[in-house]
C-alpha positions in Angstrom: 104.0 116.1 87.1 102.4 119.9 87.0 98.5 119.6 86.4 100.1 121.0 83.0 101.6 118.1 82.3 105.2 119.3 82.3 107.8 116.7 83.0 111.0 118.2 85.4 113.8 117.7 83.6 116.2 116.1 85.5 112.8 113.1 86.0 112.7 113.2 81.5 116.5 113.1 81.6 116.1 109.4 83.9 113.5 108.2 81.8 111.3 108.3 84.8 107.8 110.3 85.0 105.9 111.7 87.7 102.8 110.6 89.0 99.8 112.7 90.3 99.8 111.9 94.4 96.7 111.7 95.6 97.2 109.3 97.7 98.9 111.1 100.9 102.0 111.4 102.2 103.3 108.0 101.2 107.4 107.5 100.9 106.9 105.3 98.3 105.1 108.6 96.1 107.8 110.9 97.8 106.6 111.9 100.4 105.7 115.6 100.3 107.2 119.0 98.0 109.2 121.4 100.0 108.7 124.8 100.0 111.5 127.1 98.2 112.3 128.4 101.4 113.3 124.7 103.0 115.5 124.0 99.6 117.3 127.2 99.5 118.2 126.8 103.1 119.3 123.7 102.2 121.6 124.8 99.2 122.5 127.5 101.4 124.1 124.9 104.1 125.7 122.4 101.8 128.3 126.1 101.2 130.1 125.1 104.6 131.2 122.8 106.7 129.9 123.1 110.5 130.2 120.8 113.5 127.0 118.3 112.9 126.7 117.4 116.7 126.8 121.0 117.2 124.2 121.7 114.6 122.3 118.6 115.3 121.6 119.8 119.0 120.9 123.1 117.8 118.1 121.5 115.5 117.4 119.6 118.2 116.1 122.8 120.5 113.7 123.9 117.6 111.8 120.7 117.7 111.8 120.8 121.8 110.4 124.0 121.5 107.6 122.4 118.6 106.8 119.9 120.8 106.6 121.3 123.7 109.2 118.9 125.2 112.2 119.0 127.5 114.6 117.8 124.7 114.6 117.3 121.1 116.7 115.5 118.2 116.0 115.7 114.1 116.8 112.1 113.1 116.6 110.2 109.8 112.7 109.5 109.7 110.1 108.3 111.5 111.8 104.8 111.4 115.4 105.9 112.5 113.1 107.6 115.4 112.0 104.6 116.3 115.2 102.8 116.9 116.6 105.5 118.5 113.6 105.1 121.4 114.0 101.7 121.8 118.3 102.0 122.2 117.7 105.2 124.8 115.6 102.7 126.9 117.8 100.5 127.1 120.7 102.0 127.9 120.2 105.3 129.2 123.5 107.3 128.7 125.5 104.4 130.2 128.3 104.7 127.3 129.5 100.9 128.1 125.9 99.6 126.9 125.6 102.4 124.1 128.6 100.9 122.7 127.4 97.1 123.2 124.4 97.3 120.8 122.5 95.6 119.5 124.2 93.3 122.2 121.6 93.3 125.0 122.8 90.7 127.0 122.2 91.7 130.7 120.1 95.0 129.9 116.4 95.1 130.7 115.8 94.9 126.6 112.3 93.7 126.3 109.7 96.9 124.9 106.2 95.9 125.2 103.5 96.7 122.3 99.8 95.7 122.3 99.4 92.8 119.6 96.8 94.6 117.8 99.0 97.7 117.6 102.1 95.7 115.5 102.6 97.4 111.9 105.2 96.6 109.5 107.4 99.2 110.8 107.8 98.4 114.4 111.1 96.1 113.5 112.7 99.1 113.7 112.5 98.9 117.5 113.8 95.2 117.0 116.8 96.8 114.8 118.0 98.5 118.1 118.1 94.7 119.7 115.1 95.1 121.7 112.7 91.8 122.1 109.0 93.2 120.9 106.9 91.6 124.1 103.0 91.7 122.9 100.5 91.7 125.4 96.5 91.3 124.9 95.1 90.0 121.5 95.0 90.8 118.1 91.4 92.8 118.8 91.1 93.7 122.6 93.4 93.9 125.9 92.8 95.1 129.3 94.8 97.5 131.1 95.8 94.4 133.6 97.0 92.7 130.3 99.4 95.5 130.3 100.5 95.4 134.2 101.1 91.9 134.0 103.1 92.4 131.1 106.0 94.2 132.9 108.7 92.8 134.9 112.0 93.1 135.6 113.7 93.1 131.8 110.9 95.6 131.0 113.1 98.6 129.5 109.7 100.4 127.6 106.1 100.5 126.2 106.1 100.9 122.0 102.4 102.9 121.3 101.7 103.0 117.5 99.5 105.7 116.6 98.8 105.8 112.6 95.3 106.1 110.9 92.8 103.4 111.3 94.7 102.0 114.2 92.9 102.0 117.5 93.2 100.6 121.0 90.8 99.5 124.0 92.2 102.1 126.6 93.3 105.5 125.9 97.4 106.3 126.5 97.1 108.2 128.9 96.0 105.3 130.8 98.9 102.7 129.7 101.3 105.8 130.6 100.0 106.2 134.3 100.7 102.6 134.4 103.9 102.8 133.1 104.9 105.4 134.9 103.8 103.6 138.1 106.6 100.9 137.5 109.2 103.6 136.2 108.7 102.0 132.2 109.2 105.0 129.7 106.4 105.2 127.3 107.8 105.1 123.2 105.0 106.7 120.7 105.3 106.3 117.2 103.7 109.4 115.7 104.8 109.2 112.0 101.7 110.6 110.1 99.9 112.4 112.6 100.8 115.9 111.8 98.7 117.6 110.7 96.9 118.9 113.1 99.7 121.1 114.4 98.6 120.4 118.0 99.6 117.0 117.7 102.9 118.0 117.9 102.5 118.9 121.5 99.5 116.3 122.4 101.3 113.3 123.3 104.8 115.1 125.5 101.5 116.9 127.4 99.6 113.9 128.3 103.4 112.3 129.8 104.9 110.2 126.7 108.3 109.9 127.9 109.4 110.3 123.4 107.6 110.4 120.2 108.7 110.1 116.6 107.0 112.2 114.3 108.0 111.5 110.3 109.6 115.2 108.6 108.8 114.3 105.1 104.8 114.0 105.5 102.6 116.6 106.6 105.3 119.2 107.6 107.0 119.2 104.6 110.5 119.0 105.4 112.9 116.8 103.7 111.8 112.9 103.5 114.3 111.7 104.8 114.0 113.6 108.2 112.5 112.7 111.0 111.6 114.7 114.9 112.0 112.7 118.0 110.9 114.6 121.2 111.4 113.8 124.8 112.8 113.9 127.8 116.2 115.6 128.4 118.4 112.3 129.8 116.4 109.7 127.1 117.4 112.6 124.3 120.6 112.9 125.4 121.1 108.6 125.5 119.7 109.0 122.0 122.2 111.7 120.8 124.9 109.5 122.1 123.7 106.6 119.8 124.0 108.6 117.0 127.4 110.1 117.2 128.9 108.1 120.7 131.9 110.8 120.4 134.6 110.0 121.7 134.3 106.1 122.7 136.2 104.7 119.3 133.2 103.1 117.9 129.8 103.3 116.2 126.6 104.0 117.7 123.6 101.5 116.5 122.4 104.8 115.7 124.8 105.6 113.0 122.3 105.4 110.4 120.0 107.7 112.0 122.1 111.3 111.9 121.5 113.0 109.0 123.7 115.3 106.8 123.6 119.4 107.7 121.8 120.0 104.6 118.6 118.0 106.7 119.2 119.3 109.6 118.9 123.0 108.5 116.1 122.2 105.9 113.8 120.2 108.5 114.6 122.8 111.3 113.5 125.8 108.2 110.5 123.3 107.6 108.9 122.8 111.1 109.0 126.8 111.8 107.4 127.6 108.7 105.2 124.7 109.6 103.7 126.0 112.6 103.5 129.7 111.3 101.5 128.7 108.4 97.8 129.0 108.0 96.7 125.8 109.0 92.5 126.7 108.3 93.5 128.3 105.1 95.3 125.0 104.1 92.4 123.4 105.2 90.0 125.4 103.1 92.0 124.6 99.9 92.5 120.8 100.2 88.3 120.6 101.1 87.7 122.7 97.6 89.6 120.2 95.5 87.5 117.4 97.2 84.5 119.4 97.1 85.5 119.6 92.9 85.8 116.5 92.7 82.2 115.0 94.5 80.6 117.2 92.6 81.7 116.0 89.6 81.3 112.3 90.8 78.0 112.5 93.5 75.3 111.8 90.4 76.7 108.2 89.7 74.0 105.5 89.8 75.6 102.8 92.2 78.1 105.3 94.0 78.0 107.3 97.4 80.9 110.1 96.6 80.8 111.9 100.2 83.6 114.1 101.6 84.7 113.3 104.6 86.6 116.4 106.8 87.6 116.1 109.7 88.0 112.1 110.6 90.9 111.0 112.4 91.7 108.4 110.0 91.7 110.3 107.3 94.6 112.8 106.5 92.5 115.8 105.6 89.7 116.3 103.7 89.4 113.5 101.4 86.7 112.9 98.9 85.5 108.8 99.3 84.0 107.0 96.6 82.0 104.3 98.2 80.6 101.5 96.1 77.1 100.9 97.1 75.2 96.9 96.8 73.6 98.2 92.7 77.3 99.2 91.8 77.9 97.3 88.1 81.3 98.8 87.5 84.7 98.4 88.2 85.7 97.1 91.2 88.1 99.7 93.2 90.9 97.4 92.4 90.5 97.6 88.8 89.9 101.9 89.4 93.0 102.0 90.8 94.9 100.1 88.6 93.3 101.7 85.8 94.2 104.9 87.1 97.6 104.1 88.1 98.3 103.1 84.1 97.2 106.1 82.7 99.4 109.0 81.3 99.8 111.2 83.8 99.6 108.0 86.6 97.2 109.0 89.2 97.6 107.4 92.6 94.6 106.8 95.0 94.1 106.0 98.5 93.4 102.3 98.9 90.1 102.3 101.9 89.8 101.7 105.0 86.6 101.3 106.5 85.6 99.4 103.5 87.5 98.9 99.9 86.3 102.1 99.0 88.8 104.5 96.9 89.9 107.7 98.7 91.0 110.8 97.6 93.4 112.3 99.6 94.2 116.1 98.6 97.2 116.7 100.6 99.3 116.5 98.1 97.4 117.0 95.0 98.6 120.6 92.8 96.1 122.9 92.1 94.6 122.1 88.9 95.3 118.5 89.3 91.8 117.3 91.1 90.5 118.5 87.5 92.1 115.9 86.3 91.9 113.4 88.7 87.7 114.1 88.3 88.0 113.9 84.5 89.7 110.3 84.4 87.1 109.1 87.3 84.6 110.4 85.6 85.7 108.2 82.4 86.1 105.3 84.0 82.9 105.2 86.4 80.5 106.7 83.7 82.0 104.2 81.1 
């Protein structure tokens, strides 16, 4: 929904109405709007038809060239990404094996992860038919944890990186021991662009691939995803998409995408990284700074803005309920919000149940209304 409250017709037409997303780049909220110049490229390429391994590895060279790695595939997601990592290591482009999965019987098929690192969405390695293998504990591990953790029917190392998630040792460390024992390291990017140099950070510290999500903070289509990497783990990936010529279907089958992604996720990521990333910036902190100014004065609330955390996806503005708070619990703001007409989705914490504001995807005009229904239901 516009801040003016105007319902798309084709959304009024389903019965279905839009909500205001301030909540980030969530799929469940759609991820995030594509500039006109992604969707006419896209309506553009839905005019022909084109080879789509062609075009898919000449997609694949823009996002090399993003991320500053030897290789590069546009996939379907984050997720798909995923997979796709866990298949390469195990089979390499050994075409017998690519055909065999998910049937890992007599491939090194087991992908390490630290326990503390598992999310909801690392079963996408386990789609591929690769055994997770957790080392350390649900709160700390040692780097030995990690060595002992490898043997023989180690094919790779799954590293989650996602807000709020930490670990106790840096990559760069589980990579040089990875790399000691010839174990590709897997990173699972999906929501950490922006910044834009994140995009280059984890191929120039030695990750051997990392997924990165399309649909989030780059603004390409949401159901698009990068993968980045090096050149033969690629190249075993590509072949799980499309396994040409071998008479059967790739595990990877569900992550290609149509040429209408491709060429609006390739038209996304250079317009991502020749935008103004500080000017973008500037205008997500005054929306936040809009709305802790309308908020900051509440008896029983700290209303901070916090710019520049690594767990938070740009500036957000934080309502934290202090010990004196006699209102409305954040649950109850949030579902009160959520219920309203236009629905206005919030962040949900993370260092405590506080309720965060994340402007990413808010519309200009819209933090004035996200600030006038806060402002009803904390002053009321």
């Amino acid at each position: 929904m516009s801040a003016m409250g105007r319902v798309p017709e084709v959304y009024a037409r389903l019965g279905v109405k839009p909500v205001i997303n301030a909540q980030s780049w969530v799929t469940m909220l759609g991820g995030s709007l594509m500039r006109p110049e992604v969707l006419r490229a896209m309506d553009e390429a839905a005019t022909a038809f084109v080879d789509l391994a062609e075009l898919t590895r000449a997609g694949g060279e823009i996002v090399a060239r993003a991320c500053g790695a030897e290789a590069g595939l546009i996939t379907a997601g984050a997720s798909s990404g995923n997979l796709l990592m866990a298949a390469a290591a195990m089979t390499g482009t050994d075409r017998a094996k690519v055909d065999r999965l998910p049937d890992t019987r007599g491939m090194k098929n087991e992908v390490l992860i630290f326990k503390g690192g598992r999310n909801s969405y690392d079963k996408s390695f386990i789609t591929a038919g690769a055994k997770l293998v957790e080392f350390g504990s649900s709160g700390a591990a040692q780097p030995y944890h990690l060595e002992a953790a490898i043997n023989e029917e180690t094919a790779g190392l799954a590293w989650i990186v996602a807000p709020f998630q930490s670990y106790p040792f840096p990559l760069e460390q589980a990579i040089e021991i990875c790399h000691a024992r010839g174990i590709p390291v897997l990173v699972d990017a999906a929501a950490e662009v922006p910044p834009v140099e994140n995009l280059t950070r984890f191929t120039r510290i030695g990750a051997d691939m990392v997924a990165f999500s399309g649909g989030k903070g780059i603004g390409g289509p949401q159901n698009a995803g990068l993968l980045a990497g090096r050149k033969d783990l690629i190249e075993a990936a590509f072949l799980h998409m499309f396994n040409l010529g071998s008479g059967t279907v790739g595990i990877g089958r569900p992550s290609k995408v149509p040429k209408e992604t491709v060429v609006g996720m390739a038209t996304a990521l250079e317009l991502f990284l020749e935008s103004d990333h500080v000017a973008t910036w500037a205008g997500w902190r005054k929306q936040a700074q809009h709305i802790v100014g309308r908020l900051g004065n509440i008896p029983g609330l700290h209303v901070v803005i916090e710019d520049g955390d690594i767990n938070r996806q740009g500036p957000n503005a934080v309502i934290y309920m202090e010990s004196d708070w006699k209102g409305p619990s954040p649950a109850e703001i949030r579902a009160t919000l959520a219920a309203g007409d236009p629905s206005i989705r919030v962040g949900g914490g993370g260092y405590r149940d506080e309720i965060n504001i994340v402007l990413v995807n808010v519309q200009p005009g819209e933090e004035e209304i996200i600030a006038d229904r806060l402002e009803d239901i904390l002053r009321g």
